[in-house]
C-alpha positions as CSV (number, residue, x, y, z in Angstrom):
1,X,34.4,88.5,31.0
2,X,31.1,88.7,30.7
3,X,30.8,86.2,27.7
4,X,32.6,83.9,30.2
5,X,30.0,83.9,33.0
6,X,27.0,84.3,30.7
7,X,28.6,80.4,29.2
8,X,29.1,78.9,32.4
9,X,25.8,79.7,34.0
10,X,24.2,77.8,30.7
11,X,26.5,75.0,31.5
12,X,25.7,75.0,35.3
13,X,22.1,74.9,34.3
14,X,22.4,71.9,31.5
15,X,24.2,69.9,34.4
16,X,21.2,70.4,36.6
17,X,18.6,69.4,34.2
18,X,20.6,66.2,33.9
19,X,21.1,65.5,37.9
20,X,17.2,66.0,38.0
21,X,16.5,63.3,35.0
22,X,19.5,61.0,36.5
23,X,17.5,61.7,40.1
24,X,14.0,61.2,38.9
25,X,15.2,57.8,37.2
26,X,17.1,56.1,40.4
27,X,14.0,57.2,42.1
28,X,11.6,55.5,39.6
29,X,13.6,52.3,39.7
30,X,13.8,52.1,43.3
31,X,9.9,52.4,43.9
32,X,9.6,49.6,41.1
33,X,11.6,47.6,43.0
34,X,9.8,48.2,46.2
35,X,6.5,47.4,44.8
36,X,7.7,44.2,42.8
37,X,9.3,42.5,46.3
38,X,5.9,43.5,48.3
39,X,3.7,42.1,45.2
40,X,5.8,38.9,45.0
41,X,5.5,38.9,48.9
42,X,1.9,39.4,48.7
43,X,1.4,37.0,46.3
44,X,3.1,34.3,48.1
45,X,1.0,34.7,51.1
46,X,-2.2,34.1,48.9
47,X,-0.7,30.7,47.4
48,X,-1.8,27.2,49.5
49,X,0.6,26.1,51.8
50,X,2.1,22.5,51.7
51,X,4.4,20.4,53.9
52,X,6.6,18.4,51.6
53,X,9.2,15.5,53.1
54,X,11.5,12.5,50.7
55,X,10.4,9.2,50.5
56,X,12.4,7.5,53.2
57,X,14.3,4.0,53.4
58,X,13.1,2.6,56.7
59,X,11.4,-0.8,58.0
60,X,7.7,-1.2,58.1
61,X,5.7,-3.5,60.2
62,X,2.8,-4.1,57.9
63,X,-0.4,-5.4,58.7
64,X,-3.2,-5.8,56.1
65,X,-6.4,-4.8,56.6
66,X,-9.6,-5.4,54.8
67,X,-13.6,-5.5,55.5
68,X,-15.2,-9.1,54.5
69,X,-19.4,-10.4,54.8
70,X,-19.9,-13.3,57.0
71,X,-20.8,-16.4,54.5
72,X,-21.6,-20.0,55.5
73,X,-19.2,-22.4,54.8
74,X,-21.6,-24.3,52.2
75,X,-25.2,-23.1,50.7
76,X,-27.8,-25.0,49.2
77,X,-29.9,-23.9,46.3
78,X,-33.7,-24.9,46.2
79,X,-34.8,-26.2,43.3
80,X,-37.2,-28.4,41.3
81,X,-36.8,-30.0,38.0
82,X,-40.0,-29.1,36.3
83,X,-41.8,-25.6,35.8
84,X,-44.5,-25.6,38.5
85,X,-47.1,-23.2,39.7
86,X,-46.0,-22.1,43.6
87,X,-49.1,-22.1,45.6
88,X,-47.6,-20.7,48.9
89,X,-44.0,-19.6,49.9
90,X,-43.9,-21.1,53.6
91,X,-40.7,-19.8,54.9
92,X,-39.3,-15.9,54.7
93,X,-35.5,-14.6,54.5
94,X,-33.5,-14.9,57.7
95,X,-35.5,-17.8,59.3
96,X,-33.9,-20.7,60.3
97,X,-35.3,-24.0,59.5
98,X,-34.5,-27.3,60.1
99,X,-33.9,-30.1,57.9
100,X,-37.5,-31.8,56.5
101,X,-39.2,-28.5,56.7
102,X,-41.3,-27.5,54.3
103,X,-40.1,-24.2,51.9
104,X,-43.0,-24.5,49.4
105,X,-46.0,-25.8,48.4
106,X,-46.1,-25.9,45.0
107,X,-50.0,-26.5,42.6
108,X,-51.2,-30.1,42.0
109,X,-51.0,-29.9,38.2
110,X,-48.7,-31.8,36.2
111,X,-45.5,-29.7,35.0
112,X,-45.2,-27.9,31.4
113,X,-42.4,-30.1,30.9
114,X,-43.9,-33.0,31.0
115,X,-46.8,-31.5,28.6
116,X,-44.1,-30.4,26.5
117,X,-42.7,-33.7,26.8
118,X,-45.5,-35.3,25.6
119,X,-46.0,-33.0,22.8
120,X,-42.8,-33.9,22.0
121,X,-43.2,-37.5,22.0
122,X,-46.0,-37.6,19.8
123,X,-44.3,-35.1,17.1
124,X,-41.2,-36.8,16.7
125,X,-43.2,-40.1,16.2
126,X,-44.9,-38.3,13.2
127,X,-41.6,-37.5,11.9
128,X,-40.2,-41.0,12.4
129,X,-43.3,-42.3,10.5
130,X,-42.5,-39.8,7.4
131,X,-39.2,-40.7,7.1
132,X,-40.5,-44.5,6.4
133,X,-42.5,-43.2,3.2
134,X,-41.8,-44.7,0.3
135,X,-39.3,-42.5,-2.2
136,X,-41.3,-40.6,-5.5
137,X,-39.3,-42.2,-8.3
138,X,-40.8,-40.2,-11.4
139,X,-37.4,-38.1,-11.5
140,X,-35.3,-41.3,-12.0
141,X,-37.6,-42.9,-15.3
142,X,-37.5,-38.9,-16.5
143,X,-33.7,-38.9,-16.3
144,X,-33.3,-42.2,-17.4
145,X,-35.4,-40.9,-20.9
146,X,-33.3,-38.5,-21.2
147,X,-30.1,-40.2,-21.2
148,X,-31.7,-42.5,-23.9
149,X,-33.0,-39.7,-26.9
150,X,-29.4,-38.1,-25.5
151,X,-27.7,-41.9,-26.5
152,X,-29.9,-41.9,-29.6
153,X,-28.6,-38.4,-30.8
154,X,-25.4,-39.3,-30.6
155,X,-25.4,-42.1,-32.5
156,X,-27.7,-40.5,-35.3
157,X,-25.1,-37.9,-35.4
158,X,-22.3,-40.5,-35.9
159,X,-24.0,-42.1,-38.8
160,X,-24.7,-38.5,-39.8
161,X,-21.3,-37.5,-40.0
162,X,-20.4,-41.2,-42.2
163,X,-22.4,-40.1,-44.8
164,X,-21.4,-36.7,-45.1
165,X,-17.6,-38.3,-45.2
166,X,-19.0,-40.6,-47.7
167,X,-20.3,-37.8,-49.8
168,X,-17.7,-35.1,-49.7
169,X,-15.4,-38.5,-50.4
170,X,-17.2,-39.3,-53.5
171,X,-18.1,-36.0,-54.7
172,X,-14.7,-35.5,-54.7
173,X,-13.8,-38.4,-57.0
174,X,-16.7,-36.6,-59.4
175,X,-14.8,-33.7,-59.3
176,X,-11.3,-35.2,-59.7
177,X,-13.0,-37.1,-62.9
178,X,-14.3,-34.0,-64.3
179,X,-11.1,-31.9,-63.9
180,X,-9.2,-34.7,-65.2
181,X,-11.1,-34.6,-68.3
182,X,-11.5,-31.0,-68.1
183,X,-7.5,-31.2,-68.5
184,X,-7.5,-33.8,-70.9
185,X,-9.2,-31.7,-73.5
186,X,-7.3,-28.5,-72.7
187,X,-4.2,-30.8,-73.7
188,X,-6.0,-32.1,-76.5
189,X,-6.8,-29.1,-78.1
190,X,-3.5,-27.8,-77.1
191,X,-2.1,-30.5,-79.6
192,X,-5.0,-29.7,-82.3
193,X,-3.7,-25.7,-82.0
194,X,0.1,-26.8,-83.0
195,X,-0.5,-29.1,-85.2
196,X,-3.5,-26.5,-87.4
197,X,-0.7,-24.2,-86.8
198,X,2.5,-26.6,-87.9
199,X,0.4,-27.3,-91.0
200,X,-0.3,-23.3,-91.6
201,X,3.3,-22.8,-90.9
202,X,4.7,-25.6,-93.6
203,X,2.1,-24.5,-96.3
204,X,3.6,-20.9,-95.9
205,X,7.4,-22.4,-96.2
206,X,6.1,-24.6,-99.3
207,X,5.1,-21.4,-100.7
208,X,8.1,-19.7,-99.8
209,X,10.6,-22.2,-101.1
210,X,11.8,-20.7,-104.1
211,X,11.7,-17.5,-103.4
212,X,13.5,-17.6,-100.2
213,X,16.4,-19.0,-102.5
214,X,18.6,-15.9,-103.6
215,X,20.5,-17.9,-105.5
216,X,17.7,-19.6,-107.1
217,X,16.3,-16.3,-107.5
218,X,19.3,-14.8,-109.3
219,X,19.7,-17.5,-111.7
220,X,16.3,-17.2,-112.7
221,X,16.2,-13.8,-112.9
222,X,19.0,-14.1,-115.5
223,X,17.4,-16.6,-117.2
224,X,14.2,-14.4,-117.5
225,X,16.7,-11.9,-119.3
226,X,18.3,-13.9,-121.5
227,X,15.7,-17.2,-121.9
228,X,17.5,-19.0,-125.0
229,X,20.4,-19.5,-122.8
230,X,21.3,-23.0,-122.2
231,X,23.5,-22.8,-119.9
232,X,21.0,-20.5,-117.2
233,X,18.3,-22.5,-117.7
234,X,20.8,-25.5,-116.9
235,X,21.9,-23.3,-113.9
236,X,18.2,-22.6,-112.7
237,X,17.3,-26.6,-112.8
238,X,20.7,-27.2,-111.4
239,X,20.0,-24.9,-108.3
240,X,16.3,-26.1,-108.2
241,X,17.2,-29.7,-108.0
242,X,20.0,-29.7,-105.9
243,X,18.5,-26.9,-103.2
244,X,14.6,-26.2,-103.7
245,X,13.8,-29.6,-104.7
246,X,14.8,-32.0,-101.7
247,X,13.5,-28.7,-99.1
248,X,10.1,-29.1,-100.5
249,X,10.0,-33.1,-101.1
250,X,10.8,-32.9,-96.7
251,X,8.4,-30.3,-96.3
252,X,6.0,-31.5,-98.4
253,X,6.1,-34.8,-95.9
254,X,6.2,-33.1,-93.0
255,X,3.0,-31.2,-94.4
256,X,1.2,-34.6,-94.9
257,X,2.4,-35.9,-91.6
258,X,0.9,-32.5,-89.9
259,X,-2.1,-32.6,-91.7
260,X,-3.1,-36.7,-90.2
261,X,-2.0,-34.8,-86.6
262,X,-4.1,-32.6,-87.1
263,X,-7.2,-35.1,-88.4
264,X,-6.1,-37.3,-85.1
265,X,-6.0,-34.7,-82.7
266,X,-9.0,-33.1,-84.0
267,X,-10.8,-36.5,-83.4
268,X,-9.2,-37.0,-80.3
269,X,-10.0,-32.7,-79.0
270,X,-13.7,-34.2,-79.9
271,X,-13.1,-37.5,-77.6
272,X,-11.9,-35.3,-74.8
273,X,-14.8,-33.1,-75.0
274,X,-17.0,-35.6,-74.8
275,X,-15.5,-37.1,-72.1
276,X,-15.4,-34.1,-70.1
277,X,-18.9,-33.3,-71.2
278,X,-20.0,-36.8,-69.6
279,X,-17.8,-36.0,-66.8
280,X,-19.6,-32.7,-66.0
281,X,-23.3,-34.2,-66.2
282,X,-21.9,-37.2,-63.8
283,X,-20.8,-34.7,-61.3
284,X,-24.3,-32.7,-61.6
285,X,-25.9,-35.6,-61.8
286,X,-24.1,-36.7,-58.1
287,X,-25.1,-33.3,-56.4
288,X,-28.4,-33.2,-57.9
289,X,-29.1,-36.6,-56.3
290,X,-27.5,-35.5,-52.9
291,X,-29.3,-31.6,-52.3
292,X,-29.7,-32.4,-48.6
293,X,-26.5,-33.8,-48.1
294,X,-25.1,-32.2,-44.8
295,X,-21.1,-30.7,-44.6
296,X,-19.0,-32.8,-42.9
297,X,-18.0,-29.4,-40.7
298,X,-22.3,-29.1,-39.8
299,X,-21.7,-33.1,-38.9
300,X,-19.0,-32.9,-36.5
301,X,-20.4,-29.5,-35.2
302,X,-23.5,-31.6,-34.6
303,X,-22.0,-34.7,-33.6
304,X,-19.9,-32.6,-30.8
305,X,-23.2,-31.1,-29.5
306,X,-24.9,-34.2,-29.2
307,X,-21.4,-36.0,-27.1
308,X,-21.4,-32.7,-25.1
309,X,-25.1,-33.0,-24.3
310,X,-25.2,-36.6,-23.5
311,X,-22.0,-35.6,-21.3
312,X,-23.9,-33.3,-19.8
313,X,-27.0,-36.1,-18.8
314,X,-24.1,-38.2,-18.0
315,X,-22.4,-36.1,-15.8
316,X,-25.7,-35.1,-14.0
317,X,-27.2,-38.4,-13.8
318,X,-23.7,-39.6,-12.1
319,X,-24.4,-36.3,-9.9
320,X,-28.2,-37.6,-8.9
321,X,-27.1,-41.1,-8.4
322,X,-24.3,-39.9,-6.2
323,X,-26.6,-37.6,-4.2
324,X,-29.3,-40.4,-4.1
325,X,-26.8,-42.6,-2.7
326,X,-25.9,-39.9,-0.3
327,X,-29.1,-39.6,0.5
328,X,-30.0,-42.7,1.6
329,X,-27.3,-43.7,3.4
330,X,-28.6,-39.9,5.2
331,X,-32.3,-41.3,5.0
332,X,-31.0,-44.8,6.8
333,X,-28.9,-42.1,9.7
334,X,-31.5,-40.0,9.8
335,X,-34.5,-42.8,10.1
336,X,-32.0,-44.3,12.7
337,X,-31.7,-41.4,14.8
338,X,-35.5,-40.1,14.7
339,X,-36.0,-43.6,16.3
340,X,-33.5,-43.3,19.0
341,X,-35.0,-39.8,19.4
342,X,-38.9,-41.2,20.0
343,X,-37.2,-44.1,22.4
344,X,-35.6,-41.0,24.1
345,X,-38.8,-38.9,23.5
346,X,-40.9,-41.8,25.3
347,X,-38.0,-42.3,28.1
348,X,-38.1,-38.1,29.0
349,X,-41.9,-38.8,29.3
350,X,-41.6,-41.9,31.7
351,X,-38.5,-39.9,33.7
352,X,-40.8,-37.0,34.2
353,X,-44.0,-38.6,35.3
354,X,-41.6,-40.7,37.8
355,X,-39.9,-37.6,39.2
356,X,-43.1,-35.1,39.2
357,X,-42.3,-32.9,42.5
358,X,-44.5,-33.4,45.4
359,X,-46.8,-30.7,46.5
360,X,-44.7,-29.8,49.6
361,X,-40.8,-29.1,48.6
362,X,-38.6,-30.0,52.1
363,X,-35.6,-28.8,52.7
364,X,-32.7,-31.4,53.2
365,X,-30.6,-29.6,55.6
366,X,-30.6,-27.5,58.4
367,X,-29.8,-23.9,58.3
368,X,-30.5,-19.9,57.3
369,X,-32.5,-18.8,54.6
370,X,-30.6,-15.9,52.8
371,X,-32.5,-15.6,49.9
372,X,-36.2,-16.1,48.6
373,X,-36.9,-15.5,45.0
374,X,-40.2,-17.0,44.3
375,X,-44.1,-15.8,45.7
376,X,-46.7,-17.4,45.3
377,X,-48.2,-17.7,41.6
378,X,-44.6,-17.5,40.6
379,X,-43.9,-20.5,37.6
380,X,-40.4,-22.3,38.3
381,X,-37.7,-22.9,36.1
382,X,-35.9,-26.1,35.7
383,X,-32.9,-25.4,38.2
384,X,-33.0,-21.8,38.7
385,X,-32.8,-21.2,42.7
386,X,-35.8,-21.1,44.3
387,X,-34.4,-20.1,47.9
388,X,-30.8,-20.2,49.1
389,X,-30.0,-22.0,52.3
390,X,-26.9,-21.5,54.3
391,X,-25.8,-24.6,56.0
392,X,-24.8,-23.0,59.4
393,X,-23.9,-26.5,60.5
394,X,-21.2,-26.5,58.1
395,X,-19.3,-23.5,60.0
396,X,-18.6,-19.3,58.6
397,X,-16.1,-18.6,55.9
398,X,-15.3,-14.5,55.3
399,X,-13.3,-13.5,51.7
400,X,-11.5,-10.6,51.1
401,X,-9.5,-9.4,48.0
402,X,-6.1,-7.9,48.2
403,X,-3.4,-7.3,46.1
404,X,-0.4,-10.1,45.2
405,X,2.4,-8.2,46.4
406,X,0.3,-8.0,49.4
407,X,-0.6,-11.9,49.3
408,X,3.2,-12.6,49.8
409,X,3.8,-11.4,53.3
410,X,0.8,-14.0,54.3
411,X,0.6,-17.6,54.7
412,X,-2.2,-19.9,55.5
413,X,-2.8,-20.5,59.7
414,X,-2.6,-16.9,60.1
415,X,-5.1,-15.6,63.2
416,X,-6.8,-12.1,61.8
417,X,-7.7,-9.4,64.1
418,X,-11.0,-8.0,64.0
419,X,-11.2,-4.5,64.2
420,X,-14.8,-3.3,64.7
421,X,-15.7,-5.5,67.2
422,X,-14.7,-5.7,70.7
423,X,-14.4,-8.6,73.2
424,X,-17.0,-10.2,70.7
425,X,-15.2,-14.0,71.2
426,X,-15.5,-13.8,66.9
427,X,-11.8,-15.6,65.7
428,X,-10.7,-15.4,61.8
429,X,-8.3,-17.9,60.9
430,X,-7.0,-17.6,57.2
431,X,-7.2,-21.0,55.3
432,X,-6.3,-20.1,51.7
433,X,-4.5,-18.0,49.5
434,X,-6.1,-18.3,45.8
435,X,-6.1,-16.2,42.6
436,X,-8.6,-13.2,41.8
437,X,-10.9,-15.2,38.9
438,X,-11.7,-11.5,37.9
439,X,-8.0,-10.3,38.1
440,X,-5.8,-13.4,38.2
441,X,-2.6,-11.7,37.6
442,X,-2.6,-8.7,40.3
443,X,-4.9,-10.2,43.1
444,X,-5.5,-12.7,45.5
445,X,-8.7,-14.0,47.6
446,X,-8.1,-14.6,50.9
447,X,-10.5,-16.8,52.8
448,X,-11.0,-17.0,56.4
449,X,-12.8,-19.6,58.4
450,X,-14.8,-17.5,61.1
451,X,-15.8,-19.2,64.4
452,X,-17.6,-17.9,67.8
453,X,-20.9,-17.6,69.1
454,X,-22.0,-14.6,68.3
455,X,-21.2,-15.0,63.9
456,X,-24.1,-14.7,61.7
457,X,-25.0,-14.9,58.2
458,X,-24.4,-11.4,56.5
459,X,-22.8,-10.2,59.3
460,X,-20.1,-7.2,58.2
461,X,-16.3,-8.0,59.8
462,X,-13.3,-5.2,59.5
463,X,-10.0,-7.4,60.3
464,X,-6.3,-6.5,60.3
465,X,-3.9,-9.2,59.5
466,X,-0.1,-10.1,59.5
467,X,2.8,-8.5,61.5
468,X,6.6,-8.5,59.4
469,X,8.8,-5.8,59.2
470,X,10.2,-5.7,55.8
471,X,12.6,-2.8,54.6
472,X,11.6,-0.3,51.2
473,X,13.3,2.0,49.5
474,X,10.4,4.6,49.3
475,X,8.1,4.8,52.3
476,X,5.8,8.1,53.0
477,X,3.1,9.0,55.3
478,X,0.3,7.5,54.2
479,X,-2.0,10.7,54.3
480,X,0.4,11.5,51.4
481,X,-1.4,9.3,49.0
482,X,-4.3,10.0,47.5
483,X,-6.7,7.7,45.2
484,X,-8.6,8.5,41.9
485,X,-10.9,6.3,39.4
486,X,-7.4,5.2,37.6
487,X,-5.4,4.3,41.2
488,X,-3.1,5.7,43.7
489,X,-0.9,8.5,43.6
490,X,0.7,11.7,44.9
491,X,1.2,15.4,44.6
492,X,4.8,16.6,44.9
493,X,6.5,19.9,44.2
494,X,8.6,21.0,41.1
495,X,10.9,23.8,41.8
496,X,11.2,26.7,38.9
497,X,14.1,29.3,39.7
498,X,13.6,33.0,39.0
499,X,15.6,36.2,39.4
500,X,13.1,37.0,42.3
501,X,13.5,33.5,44.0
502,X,12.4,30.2,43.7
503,X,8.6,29.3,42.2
504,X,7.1,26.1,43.2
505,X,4.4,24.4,41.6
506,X,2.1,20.5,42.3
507,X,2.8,17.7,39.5
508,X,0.9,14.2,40.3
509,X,2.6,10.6,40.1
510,X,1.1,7.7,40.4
511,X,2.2,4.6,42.9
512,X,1.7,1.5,43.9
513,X,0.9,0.5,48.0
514,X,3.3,-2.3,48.7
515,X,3.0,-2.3,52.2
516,X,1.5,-0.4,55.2
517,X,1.5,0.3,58.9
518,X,-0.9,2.8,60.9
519,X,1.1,5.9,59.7
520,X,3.0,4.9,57.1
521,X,3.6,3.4,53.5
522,X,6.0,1.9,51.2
523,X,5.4,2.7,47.9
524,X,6.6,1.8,44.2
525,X,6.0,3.1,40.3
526,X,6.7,6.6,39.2
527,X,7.7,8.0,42.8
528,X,11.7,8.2,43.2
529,X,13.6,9.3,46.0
530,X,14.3,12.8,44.9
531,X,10.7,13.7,44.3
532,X,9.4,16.0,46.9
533,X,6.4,14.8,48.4
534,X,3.5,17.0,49.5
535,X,2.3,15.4,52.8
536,X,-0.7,18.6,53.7
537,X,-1.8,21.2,52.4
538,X,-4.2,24.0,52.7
539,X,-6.4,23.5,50.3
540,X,-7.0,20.4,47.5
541,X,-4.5,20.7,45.4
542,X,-4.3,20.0,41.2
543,X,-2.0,19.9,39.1
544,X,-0.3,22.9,38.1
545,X,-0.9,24.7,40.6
546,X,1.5,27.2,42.3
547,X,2.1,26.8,46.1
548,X,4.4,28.2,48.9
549,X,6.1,25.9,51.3
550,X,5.5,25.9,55.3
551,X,8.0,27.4,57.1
């Protein structure tokens, strides 16, 4: 029993270890919790605030408005001709003149152009007179030499190359001679050998004959045995005349007939080698004669180089005479236009001293001066603006620039309203519509003809103009948009869910203006009509960062 209650205490006191862990954990978790929604709550408050709205689809009444400078209608530049001295500048910018009055007064001495002009005059007169020189013609009679010792070569190498031909030609026939003979004899004492030899060979037979003759042999042989018999030596002179005896009469002939061959081709062997002999000191005798005698290989080679040369003179020559020709029909162009140039020349001169400025330059019409860019002791310069004269009597334009799509809701007859004036009796009335020469694709110049009393030169005008309502997809207050060095554009929100609620942050998109009113503006390019766009906020905003909306 004890045992029992000593066990169940340990287990009562396990369990409430673990109620005091579980405890301690909820406990943890719930302050973690606390602290997380008051953090996020705190952090929220320090975020900017923003109002956000849609882009709406509505109507617009648009006006546009735009700020212009008061110009005359027509301006006249002040000028002279000629680079003068100004002695006295006689008028001052803004005064208003009438026409004859006198602008300047410029210094009695005669203008640098006309100097220069005479300068001129008398230089290209020296020219004209060079170009009528007569032409050095020592190159021509040195190329014209040439082409002759070049001719000359070429035929000395022609007749050159016929007598080495002729040479090779006949030393050739020397040679063909001498190996003629030279074969002649080998064939002669060819015949000399077999016939020496034929006789050797027939002596040696002749010799032979008997005892080449077994049966001859045999008999006598008996007979030498037995020499009182009759009837052997009958047999020995039977086989001797009928076998050895004709053999040796027919060699014995063909001995004699071998031995007068070999007397005649001994004599003729000695023939031959004379002949060959003479043969061989005729050939010596025709190179010995001929030791300078040029190949006919060194010929041609030397024949070619004197063709190529005398190509080569040719070939240049035809060059000079072409450029020569060239240049004298240039000479003839040239000589004709350095005289129309000193008739010019002398006509600039007479022009200038005709049209030398008076002292006093007047101006031809009545009006403002706007601009003076010459004091006195200043040179001119041939017709750069001296002064610029507006012709008041000629009326007030005013230009402004604005975009195309704006352009369209105008047309010309169109009565601006100026705003920064009031009950000044000033009217704009716009007379053209023309492209932007700087940005011809995107914007227009608008041009306003400006009467009233009260209009001056350089005078600053802010105008409204046009009233059309016109219906857009995406219009938003126009405090919405904001403008950087690369255009319009606008901040809206981009919404981030998290377990703890939603996170909202700025991105930036740019737009186009299409059309305004006082409040309001219609709008086109990345915008769409699901973007939220921020219309304040409590501080300036970038991109990026994390905001909290109004309530």
């Amino acid at each position: 029993m004890t045992n029992e209650l000593s066990t169940e205490g340990r287990r009562r006191k396990k369990r409430g270890k673990r109620d005091w862990v579980k405890n301690a954990i909820i406990i943890f978790l719930a302050v973690l919790l606390v602290l997380t929604f008051f953090s996020n709550t705190i952090m929220n408050y320090s975020l900017p605030e923003v109002a956000a709205q849609y882009p709406q689809s509505t109507t617009l009444t648009t006006k546009i408005r735009g700020t212009g400078t008061v110009e005359s209608a027509q301006s006249y530049n002040v000028t002279v001709q000629e680079t003068r001295t100004v002695a006295a500048v006689n008028v001052k910018k803004g005064d208003t003149i009438a026409a004859g009055d006198t602008l300047l007064t410029l210094d009695a001495t005669e203008s640098q152009e006309l100097q220069d002009a005479r300068t001129n005059l008398a230089n290209v007169k020296l020219e004209y007179e060079k170009l009528q020189l007569p032409k050095n013609e020592e190159g021509a009679a040195a190329q014209a030499a040439s082409l002759a010792q070049a001719q000359a070569a070429v035929s000395k190498a022609e007749t050159d190359l016929a007598n080495a031909q002729k040479y090779e030609s006949d030393l050739k026939w020397y040679q063909d001679q001498e190996a003629s003979a030279k074969s002649n004899l080998a064939s002669k004492n060819q015949n000399k050998e077999y016939y020496s030899s034929l006789v050797d060979n027939l002596n040696s037979q002749i010799a032979n004959i008997e005892n080449s003759n077994a049966d001859y042999l045999s008999a006598k042989k008996r007979l030498e045995d037995d020499p009182e018999n009759e009837e052997l030596k009958a047999e020995v002179q039977r086989i001797y005349d009928e076998q050895i005896a004709p053999k040796l009469a027919s060699l014995s002939q063909q001995l004699a007939d071998a031995q007068q061959n070999v007397l005649n081709s001994t004599y003729a062997a000695s023939q031959a080698e004379a002949a060959y002999t003479s043969a061989q000191d005729a050939t010596a005798a025709f190179q010995a004669s001929n030791q300078n005698a040029t190949s006919v290989s060194a010929a041609q080679t030397a024949l070619q180089s004197a063709k190529d040369n005398l190509a080569t003179l040719q070939a240049t020559a035809k060059d000079t005479e072409d450029t020569n020709a060239y240049n004298d029909s240039v000479a003839k162009l040239d000589l004709a236009a350095k005289e129309q140039e000193v008739k010019d020349a002398e006509e600039k001169v007479k022009a200038l001293e005709e049209k030398t400025s008076a002292a006093n330059i007047k101006s031809r019409y009545a009006g403002v001066v706007t601009e003076v860019n010459v004091a006195a002791g200043d040179t001119t310069t041939a017709d750069t603006p001296l002064m610029v004269v507006e012709m008041t009597e000629k009326g007030y334009t005013l230009k402004a620039t604005v975009t195309k799509d704006q352009a369209r809701t105008l047309k010309e007859g169109l009565r601006a309203e100026i705003t920064n004036l009031w009950d000044s009796g000033i009217t704009m009335t716009l007379t053209s519509i023309t492209s932007d020469k700087n940005d011809p694709a995107n914007s227009r110049v608008l041009t306003f003809a400006v009467t009233g009393e009260d209009v001056s030169v350089g005078q600053s005008l802010s105008f409204s103009v046009g009233d059309k309502n016109s219906s857009y997809d995406l219009v938003i207050p126009s405090a919405a948009i904001h403008t950087d060095a690369n255009g319009s554009f606008v901040y809206t929100v981009q919404v981030k869910s998290s377990p703890l609620g939603n996170r909202y942050s700025v991105r930036k998109k740019t737009v186009t203006i299409v059309a305004s009113d006082d409040n309001n503006s219609a709008v086109s390019g990345e915008l769409s009509a699901d973007d939220f766009v921020i219309t304040t906020a409590t501080v300036p905003l970038d991109v990026g960062t994390q905001v909290r909306m109004a309530e």
